[in-house]
ZAVEX-75930 format. One record per atom (N, C-alpha, C, O): residue number from 1; residue in one letter; x, y negated, z negated. Coordinates in steps of 0.2 Angstrom, whole numbers. Atoms other than C-alpha are relative to their C-alpha. Layout:
REM ZAVEX-75930
   i aa  east north    up
 NUM  A     X     Y     Z
...
This chain:
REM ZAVEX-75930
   i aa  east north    up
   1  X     4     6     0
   1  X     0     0     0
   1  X     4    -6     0
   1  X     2   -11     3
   2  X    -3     3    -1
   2  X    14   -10    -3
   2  X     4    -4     6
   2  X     5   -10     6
   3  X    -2     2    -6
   3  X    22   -11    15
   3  X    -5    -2     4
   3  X    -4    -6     8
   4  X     5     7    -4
   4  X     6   -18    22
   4  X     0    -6    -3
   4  X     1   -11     1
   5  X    -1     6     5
   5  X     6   -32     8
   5  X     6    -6     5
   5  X     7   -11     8
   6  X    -4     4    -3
   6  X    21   -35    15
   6  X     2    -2     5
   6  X     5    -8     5
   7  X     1     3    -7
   7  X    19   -36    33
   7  X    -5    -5     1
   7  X    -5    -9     6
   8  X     3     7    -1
   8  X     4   -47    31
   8  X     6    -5    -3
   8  X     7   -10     0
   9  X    -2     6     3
   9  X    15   -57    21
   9  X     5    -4     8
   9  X     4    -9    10
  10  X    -6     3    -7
  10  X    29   -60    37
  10  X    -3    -1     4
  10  X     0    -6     7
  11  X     6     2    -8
  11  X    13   -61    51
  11  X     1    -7    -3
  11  X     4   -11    -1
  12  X     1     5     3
  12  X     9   -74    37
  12  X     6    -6     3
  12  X     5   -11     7
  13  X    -4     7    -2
  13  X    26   -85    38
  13  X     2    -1     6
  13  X     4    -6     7
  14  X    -2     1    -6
  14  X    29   -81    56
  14  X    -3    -3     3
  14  X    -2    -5     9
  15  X     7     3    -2
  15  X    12   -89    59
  15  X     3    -8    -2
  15  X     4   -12     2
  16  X    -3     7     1
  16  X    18  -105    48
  16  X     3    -3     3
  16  X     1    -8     5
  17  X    -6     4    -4
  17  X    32  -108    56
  17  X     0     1     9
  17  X     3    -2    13
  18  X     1     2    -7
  18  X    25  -105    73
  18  X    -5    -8    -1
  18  X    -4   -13     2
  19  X     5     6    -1
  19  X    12  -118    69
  19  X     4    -6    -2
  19  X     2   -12    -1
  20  X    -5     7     4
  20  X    26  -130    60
  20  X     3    -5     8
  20  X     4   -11     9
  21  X    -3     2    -6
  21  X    34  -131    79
  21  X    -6    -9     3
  21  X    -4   -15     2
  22  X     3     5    -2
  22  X    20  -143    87
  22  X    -6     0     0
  22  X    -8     6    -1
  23  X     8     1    -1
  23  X     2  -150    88
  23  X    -2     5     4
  23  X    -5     9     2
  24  X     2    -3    -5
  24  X     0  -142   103
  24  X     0     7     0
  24  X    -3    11     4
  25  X     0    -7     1
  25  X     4  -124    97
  25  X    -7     1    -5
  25  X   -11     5    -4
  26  X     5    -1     5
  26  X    -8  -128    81
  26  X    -7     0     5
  26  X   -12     4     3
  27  X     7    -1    -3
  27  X   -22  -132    94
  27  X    -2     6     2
  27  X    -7    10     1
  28  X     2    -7    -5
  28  X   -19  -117   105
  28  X    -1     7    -6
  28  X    -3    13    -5
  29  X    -1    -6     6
  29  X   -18  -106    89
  29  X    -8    -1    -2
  29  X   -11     4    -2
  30  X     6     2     4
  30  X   -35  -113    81
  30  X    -3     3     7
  30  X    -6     8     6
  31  X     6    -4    -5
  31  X   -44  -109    99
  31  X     1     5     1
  31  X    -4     8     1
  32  X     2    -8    -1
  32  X   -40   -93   101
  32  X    -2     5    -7
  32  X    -4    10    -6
  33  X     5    -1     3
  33  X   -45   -89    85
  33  X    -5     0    -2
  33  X    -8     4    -5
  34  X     8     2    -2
  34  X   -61   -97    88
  34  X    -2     4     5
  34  X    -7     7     4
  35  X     3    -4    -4
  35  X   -63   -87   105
  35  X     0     7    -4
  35  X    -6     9    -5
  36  X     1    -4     3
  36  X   -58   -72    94
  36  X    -5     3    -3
  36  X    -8     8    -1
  37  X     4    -1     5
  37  X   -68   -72    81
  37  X    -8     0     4
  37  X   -13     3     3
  38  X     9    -1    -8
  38  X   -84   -76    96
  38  X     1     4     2
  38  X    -1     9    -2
  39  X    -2    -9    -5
  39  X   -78   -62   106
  39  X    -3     6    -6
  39  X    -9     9    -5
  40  X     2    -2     5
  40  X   -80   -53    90
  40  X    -8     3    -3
  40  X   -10     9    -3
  41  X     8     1     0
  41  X   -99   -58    85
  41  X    -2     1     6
  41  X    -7     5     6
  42  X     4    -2    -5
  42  X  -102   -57   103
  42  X    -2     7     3
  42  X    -6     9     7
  43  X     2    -8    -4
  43  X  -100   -37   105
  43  X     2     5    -4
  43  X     3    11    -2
  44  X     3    -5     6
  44  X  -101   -30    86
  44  X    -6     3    -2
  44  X    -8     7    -7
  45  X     7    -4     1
  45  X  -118   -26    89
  45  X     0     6     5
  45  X    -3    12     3
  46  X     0    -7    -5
  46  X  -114   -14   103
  46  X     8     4    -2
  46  X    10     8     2
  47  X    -2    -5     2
  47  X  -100    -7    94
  47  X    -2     4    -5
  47  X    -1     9    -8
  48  X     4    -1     6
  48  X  -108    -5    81
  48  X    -5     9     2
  48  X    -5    14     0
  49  X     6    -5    -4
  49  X  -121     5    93
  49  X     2     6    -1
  49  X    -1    10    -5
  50  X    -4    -2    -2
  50  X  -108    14   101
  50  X     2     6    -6
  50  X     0    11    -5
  51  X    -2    -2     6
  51  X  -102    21    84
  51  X    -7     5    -3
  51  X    -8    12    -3
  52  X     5    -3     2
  52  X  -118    26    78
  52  X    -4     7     4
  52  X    -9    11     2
  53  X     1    -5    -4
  53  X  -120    36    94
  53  X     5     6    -1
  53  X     3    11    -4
  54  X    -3    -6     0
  54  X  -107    47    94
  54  X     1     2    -8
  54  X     6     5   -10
  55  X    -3    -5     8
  55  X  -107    51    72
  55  X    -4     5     1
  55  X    -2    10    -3
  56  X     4    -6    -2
  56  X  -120    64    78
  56  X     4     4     3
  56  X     2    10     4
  57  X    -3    -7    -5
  57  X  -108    72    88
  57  X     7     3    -3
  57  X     8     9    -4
  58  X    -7     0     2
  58  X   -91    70    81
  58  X     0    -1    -6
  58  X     5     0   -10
  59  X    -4     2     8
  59  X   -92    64    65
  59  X     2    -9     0
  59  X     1   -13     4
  60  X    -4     7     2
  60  X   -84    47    59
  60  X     6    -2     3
  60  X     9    -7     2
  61  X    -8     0    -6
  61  X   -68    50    70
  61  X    -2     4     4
  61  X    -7     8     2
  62  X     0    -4    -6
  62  X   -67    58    88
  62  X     4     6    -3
  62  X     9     5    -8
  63  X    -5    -9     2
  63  X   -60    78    86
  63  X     1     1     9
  63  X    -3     3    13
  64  X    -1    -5    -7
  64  X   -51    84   101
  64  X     2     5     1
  64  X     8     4     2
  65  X    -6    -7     1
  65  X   -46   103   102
  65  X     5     1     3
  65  X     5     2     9
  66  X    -6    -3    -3
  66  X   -30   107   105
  66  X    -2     7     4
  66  X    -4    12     2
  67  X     3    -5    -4
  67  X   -32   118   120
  67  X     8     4     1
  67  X    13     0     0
  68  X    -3    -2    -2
  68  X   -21   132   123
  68  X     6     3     6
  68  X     5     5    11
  69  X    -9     0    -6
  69  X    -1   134   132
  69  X    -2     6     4
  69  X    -1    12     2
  70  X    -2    -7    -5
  70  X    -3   146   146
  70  X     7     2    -2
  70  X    12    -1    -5
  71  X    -5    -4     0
  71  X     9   159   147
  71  X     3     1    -6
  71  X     8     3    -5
  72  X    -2    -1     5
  72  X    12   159   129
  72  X    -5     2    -6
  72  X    -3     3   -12
């Protein structure tokens, strides 16, 4: 658990110090967070869907059998 803590922590300052560079990075960073996060809301209902269709099949993860090596 700890090694993730830690890697947000470094996205975290590599983000600061991208944004400390210029206005013009902090804009471009703010919109595509905003597309993001819309992209997001816009197609969580149909993953949502999507998920709910195949737990009848597969369960809560895809299973794929390992098929067997010819000739062995």
């Amino acid at each position: 658990p700890y090694t993730g803590y830690l890697t947000l922590a470094f996205l975290a300052a590599v983000l600061i110090m991208i944004l400390a560079d210029s206005p013009w990075t902090l804009l471009a960073t703010a919109i595509a967070i905003i597309l993001m996060v819309a992209g997001w809301y816009a197609c969580r209902d149909r993953i949502h869907q999507i998920a709910a269709t195949r737990n009848g099949h597969t369960g809560t993860a895809p299973v794929i059998a390992n098929r067997p090596l010819r000739g062995r």
